[in-house]
C-alpha positions, 0 to 999 in steps of 0.5 A: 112134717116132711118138706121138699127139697130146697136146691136155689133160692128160685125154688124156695117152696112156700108152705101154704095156709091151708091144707089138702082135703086129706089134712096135709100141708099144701106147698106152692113153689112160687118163683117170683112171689107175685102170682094169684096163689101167693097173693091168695095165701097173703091174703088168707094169711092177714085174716087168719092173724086178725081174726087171732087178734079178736079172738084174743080180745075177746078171750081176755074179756072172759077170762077177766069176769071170775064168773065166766062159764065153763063152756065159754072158758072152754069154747074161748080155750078151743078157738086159741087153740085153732088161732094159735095154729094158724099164727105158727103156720104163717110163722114156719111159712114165712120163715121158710120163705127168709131161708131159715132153717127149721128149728125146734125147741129143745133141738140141741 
């Protein structure tokens, strides 16, 4: 995923929680951080990590009955994956907004 560029701390871009109608990443260059989008893109960002929360919940009661169906094993599965998504968005954004560089496993 290409970023922009980063020259000052002033124009840190913020990697928002959502995405563009065509599936791109959407970047806010936030200046202060206290604006309407920034407060917006916190906000969508808490639900986004509790709704991961009770998904899990719920996810480890169906995986803890040995006669869960199939379905619901796979639609619990599906609904990780899409918490799981969102919790590594929030991550690389906020690591975006500490300065860090973007690292990958395996990297060397």
């Amino acid at each position: 995923m290409e970023q922009p560029q980063r020259t000052d701390p002033e124009s840190v871009v913020r990697l928002l929680p959502w995405t563009s109608p065509e599936g791109k990443p959407c970047y806010l260059l936030p200046g202060a951080g206290d604006g309407y989008l920034s407060r917006l893109a916190d906000s969508a960002e808490a639900r986004q990590l509790a709704a991961s929360a009770d998904v899990l919940a719920v996810t480890r009661q169906v995986l803890d009955d040995p006669l869960s169906p199939h379905a619901e094993l796979r639609y619990a599965g599906l609904r990780l994956a899409e918490c799981l998504s969102a919790a590594l968005r929030v991550a690389e954004s906020r690591g975006l907004r500490l300065g860090e560089e973007e690292s990958h496993p395996g990297d060397a």
